[in-house]
N, C-alpha and C positions, 0 to 999 in steps of 0.2 A: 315857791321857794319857802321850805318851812324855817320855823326857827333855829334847828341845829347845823342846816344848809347856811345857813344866814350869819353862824356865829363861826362855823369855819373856815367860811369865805373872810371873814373880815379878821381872824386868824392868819388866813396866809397874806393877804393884804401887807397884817400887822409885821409879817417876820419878812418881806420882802422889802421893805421899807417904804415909808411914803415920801422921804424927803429925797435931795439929789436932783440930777439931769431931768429925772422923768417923775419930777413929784407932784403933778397936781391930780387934786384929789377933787373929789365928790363928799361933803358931811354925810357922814352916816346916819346923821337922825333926818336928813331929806329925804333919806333912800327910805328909812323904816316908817313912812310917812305914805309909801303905796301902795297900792292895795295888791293884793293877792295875783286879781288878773292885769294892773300894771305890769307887775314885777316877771311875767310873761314874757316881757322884752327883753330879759337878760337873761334868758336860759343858754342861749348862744355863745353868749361871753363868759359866763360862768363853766360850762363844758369846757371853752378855748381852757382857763383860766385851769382848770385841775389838769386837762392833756399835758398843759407846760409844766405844770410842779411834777407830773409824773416821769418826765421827759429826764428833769435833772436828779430825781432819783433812778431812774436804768443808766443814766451815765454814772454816777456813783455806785451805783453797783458794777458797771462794767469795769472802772478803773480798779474796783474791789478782786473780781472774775482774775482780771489781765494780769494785778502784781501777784495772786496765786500761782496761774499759769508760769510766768517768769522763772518766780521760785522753785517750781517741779524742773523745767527746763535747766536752771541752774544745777541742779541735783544730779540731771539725766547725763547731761555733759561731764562732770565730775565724777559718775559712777564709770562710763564710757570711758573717760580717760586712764583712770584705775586698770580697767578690763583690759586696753590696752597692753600695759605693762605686764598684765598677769598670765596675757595667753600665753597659752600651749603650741600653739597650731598656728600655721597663716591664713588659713579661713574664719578663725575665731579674731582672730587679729586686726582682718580686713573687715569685717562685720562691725567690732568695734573700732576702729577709724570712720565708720563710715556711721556709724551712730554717734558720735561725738561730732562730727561737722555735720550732723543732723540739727543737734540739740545747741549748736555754736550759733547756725544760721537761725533756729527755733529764738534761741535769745535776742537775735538784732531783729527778727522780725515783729516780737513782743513789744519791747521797748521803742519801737518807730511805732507801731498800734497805740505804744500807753502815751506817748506824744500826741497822738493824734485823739485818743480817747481824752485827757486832761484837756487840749482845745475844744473839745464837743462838750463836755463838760460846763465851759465860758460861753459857751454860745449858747446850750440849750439854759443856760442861765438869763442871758440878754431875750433870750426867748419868753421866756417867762416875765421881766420885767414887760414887754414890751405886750405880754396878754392881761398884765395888770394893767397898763396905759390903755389897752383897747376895752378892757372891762370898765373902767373911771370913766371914759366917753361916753359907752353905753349905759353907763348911771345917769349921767350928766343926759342922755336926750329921753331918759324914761322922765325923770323931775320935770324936765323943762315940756316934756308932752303935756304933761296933768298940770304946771304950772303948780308945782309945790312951791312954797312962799319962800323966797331967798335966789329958788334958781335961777332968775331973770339976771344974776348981778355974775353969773358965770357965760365966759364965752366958748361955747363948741368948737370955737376956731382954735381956740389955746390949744383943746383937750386932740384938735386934729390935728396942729402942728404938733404934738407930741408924740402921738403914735405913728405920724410918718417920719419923723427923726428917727424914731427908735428901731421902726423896721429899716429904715436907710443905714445906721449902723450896721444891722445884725447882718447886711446882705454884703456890704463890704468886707466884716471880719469874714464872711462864710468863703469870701470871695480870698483872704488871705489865709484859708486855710488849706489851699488847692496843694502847694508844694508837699507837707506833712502830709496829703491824703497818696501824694504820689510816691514819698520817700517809704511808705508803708506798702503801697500797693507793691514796688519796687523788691524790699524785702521779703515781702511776703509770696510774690515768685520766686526769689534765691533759695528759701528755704524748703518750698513745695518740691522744687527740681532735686535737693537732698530729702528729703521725707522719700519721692517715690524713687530714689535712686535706693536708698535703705530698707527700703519697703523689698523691692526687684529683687535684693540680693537676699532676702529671709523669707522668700518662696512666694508671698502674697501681698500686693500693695492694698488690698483693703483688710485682711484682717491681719497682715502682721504684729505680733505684741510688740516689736521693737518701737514702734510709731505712735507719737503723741499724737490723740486725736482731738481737735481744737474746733 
């Protein structure tokens, strides 16, 4: 682990917080007290440690992706609605009815997703805290292997009752997020059955223009 390894990890540490539910820490000047092939033993946790931080940046970009989406959808049903009123014909007519309860159901299907995306979001959050808890343990048994002076006065048991709390949380919320995964999977058939019914009716359900492809 070289130095710049070394100061970003203790960066994210820094911006994840050390205090709270799940604050015990490891002194950083025990850690920077190992050697080179000590510090061997946290390459595991250190990997865990960036997967998590990266986890809750693709959920913030997905909750970024989703409210775009919404907004085009929002557009698509309002232009649809428009076209309505404007047609000429009952086939231009029924194409637009049938595109605006495309981009109706496209909306409820969105926002039951951005529901569910903002929970993913909290969790891959608690994620993260809970690979910062498993990274501090794995500090805590590299010190105490090599017997750097002070880690005697910490107990491994603390640092294990805190990463099994924290994954004991993160598996309950996972476990209360099953309805929001179902009220989306739910919408998100209401709206596929209007995409290829609007799709049907403009000649081609895979490349019709009329169809938002998500």
């Amino acid at each position: 682990m070289n130095l710049r390894t070394t100061a970003f990890l203790w960066a994210l540490l820094m911006a994840a917080g050390c205090g709270g539910k799940y604050g015990r820490t490891v002194p950083n000047d025990m850690v920077n007290k190992l050697t080179y092939e000590n510090k061997i033993d946290l390459v595991e946790a250190e990997n865990d440690l960036f997967v998590a931080y990266d986890k809750v940046d693709e959920a913030e970009n997905e909750i970024l992706r989703t409210r775009d989406q919404i907004r085009r959808a929002k557009k698509s049903e309002s232009l649809a609605s428009d076209e309505i009123g404007q047609a000429k014909d009952q086939p231009t007519k029924d194409v637009a009815q049938l595109a605006r309860d495309e981009a109706q159901a496209r909306v409820d299907y969105l926002r039951a997703r951005q529901d569910l995306n903002v929970r993913n979001r909290s969790l891959d959050e608690l994620n993260r805290t809970c690979a910062v808890a498993r990274y501090q343990l794995a500090r805590l048994q590299a010190v105490r292997k090599v017997k750097v002076p002070g880690s005697e006065r910490y107990d491994p048991k603390d640092f294990e009752k805190q990463v099994a709390s924290c994954q004991a949380e993160l598996a309950e919320k996972k476990k209360a997020s099953k309805p929001e995964q179902e009220r989306m999977e739910k919408a998100r058939a209401e709206w596929e059955k209007k995409r290829d019914l609007l799709a049907r009716k403009t000649f081609d359900a895979r490349a019709s223009p009329f169809v938002e492809k998500l």
